[in-house]
N, C-alpha and C positions, 0 to 999 in steps of 0.2 A: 504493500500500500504506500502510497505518492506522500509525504506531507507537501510537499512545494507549494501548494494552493492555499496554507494557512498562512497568514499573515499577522507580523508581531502584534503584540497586546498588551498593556500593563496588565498585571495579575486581576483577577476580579475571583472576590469568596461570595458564595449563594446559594440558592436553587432557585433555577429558573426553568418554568412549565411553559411554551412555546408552544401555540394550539395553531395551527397550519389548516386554513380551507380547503376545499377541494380544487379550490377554482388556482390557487395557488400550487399548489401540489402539483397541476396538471398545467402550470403555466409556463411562461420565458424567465421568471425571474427567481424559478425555483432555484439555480445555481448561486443566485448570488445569495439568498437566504442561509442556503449550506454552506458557502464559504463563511458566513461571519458567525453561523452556530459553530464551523469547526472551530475560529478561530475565539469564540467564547470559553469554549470545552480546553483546547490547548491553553489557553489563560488562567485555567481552574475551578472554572463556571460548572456546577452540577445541574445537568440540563433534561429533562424529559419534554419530548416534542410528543404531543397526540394531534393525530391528523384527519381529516372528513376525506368526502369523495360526494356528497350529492350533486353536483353538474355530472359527474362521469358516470352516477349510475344511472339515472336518469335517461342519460342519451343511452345506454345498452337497454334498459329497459324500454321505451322506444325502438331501436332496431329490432327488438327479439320479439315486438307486438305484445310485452307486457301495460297493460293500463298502469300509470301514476296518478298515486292518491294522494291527492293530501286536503288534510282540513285545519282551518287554519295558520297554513304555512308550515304544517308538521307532517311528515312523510308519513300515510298509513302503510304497516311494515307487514304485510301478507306470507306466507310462505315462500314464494316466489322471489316476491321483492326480496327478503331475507337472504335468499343464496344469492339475489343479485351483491347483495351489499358485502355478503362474504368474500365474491371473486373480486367485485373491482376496492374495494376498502383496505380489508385483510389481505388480499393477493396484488392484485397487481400495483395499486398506487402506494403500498408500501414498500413493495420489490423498488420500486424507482424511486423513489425519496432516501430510501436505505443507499443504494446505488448513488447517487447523487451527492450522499454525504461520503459515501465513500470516495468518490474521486476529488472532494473538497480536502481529506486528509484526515478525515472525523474518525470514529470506530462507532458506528452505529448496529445498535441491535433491534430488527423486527421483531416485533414482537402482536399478538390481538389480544381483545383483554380475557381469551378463555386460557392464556398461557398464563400458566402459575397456580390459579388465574389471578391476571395481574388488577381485572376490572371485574368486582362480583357484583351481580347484578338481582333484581328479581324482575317479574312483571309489572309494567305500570299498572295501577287499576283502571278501571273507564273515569273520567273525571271532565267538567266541564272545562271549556276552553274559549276564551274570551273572540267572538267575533264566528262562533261554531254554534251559535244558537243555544238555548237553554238545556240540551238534553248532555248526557255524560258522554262521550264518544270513547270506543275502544280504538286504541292505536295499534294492536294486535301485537306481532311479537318487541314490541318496542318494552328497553328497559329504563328504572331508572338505579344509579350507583348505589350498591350498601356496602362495600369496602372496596379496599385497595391491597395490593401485597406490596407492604414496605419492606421487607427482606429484599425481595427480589427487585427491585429498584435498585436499594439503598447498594446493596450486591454489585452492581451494574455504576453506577454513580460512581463508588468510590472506587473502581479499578480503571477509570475513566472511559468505561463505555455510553455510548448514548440511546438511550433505550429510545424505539420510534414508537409510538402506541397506534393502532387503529380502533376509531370506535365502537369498538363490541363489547359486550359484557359479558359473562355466562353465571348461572342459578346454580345450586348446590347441586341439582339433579343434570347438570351437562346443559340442558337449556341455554339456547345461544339468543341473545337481542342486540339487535340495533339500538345505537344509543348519539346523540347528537352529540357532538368533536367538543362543542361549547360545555356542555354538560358535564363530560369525562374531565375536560381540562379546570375546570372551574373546581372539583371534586378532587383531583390529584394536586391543586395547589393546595388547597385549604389540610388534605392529609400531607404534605411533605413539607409544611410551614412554608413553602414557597416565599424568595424575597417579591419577586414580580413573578405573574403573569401577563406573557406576552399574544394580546391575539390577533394575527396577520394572517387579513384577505385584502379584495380587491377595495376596499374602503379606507382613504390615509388617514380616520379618526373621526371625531365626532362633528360636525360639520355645521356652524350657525344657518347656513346656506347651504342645502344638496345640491345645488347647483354650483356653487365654489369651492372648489378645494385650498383656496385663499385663505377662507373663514374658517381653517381649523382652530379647535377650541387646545389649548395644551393642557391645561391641568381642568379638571371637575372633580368636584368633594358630591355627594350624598344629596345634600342638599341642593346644588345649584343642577343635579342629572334631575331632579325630581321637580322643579322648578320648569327645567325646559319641555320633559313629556306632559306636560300640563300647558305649558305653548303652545305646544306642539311642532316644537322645532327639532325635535327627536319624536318619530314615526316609524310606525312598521318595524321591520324585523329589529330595526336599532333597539328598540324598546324594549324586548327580551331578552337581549345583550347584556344591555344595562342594567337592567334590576336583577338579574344571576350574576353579575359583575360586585356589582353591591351587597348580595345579599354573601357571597365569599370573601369579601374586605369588612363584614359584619364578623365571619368566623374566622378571621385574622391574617386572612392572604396583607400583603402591607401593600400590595401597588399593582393595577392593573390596568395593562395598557392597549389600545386599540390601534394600531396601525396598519399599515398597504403603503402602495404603489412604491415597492422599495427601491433603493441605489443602492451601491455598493457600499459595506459600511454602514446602512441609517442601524438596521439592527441591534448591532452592537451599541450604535451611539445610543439609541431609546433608552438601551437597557442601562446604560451607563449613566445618560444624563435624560432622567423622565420627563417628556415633554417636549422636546426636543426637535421630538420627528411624528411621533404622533399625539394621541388625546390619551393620556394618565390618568386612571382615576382613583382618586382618594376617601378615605373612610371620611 
């Protein structure tokens, strides 16, 4: 394995949980992402990246004449969909992000979360969902997190491996679920005392204007996120970000940050200097 692709760093001590979209994952700027986590990881950064895939299941499901469900913006996970999300999530877009750190100089470990298992999960129950009409909706095999395996992390962390998560959980009985990237990531900062959480997709932070990327906001506390969904200057899927953002810097994450559209470098810099590059949000 190459390091040449790492580049120097003053020391940095942490853990930092790096939640990676699909749409990222699957993009042009994947490489430069993995050069600044290798070069976090060689600087001493204890780093766990979990990563989605909904754009790229979505399009196989599509080509293979699987119908996509979703109700209120939340994917219904049928059996079908379910082996969807296991080929492209757990297989293939971890194979290639794994790959990607590896030609960056990193030592990345795939992993999904029925290894260990890293992500233990159970069944969501049917539960109302805001803009899904009055009745409870089942989201079918969809989970939500009831542990994590800190051995095996912490295992992996300190030999300076970087373990790559994909969204799945699995039940005591083998029971495999889909589970949203946002949700796992939110859930492994909060159990690894994470210094930050970092979440990078196509969106450079929290936006005064969706229409300018000018108007990024750098720092938000609690207060002033709950202030603007009542504007309504944060909308739509932002909204659910946010309040799982908040509600893990309630259970003691110290800093979590919303950034995209990256250059070479901003990653590291976010993580270095909050605010920086993208919208930080504070308790």
């Amino acid at each position: 394995m190459s390091g040449t692709m790492v580049s120097e760093e003053p020391g940095f001590e942490g853990t930092l949980v790096v939640k990676l979209g699909g749409e990222v994952v699957g993009g042009e700027a994947l490489a430069v992402i993995a050069a600044d986590l290798a070069a976090l990881s060689c600087a001493g950064a204890r780093i766990v990246v979990v990563h989605g895939g909904g754009p790229q299941a979505t399009k196989l499901q599509e080509r293979l004449g699987i119908p996509v469900q979703k109700v209120a913006g939340r994917r219904v996970t049928d059996a079908e969909t379910l082996d969807i999300m296991k080929m492209v999530v757990a297989g293939k877009l971890n194979v290639e992000l794994c790959a990607a750190l590896v030609a960056a100089g990193a030592k990345p470990v795939g992993l999904h979360g029925a290894s260990g298992p890293v992500i233990r999960a159970a069944k969501r129950p049917p539960k109302v969902y805001a803009g899904a009409g009055p009745d409870p909706v089942d989201l079918g095999h969809v989970g939500d997190v009831t542990g994590v395996d800190h051995d095996l992390l912490n295992l992996l962390m300190r030999n300076a491996y970087l373990p790559v998560v994909a969204c799945i959980g699995a039940g005591h009985e083998g029971d495999v679920y889909n589970i949203n990237a946002d949700t796992v990531a939110n859930r492994l900062a909060v159990e690894l005392g994470a210094e930050s959480l970092l979440l990078v997709s196509d969106v450079p932070g929290v936006l005064q204007d969706v229409n300018d990327p000018a108007s990024r906001i750098g720092r938000l506390t609690a207060a002033e996120g709950q202030s603007l969904i009542e504007s309504g200057v944060i909308s739509k899927g932002m909204i659910v970000k946010i309040e799982e953002s908040f509600a893990a810097l309630r259970e003691g994450v110290q800093r979590i940050h919303i950034l995209g559209h990256l250059k070479p470098g901003d990653l590291s810099r976010e993580a270095r200097e909050p605010g920086s590059v993208g919208t930080v949000l504070l308790p």
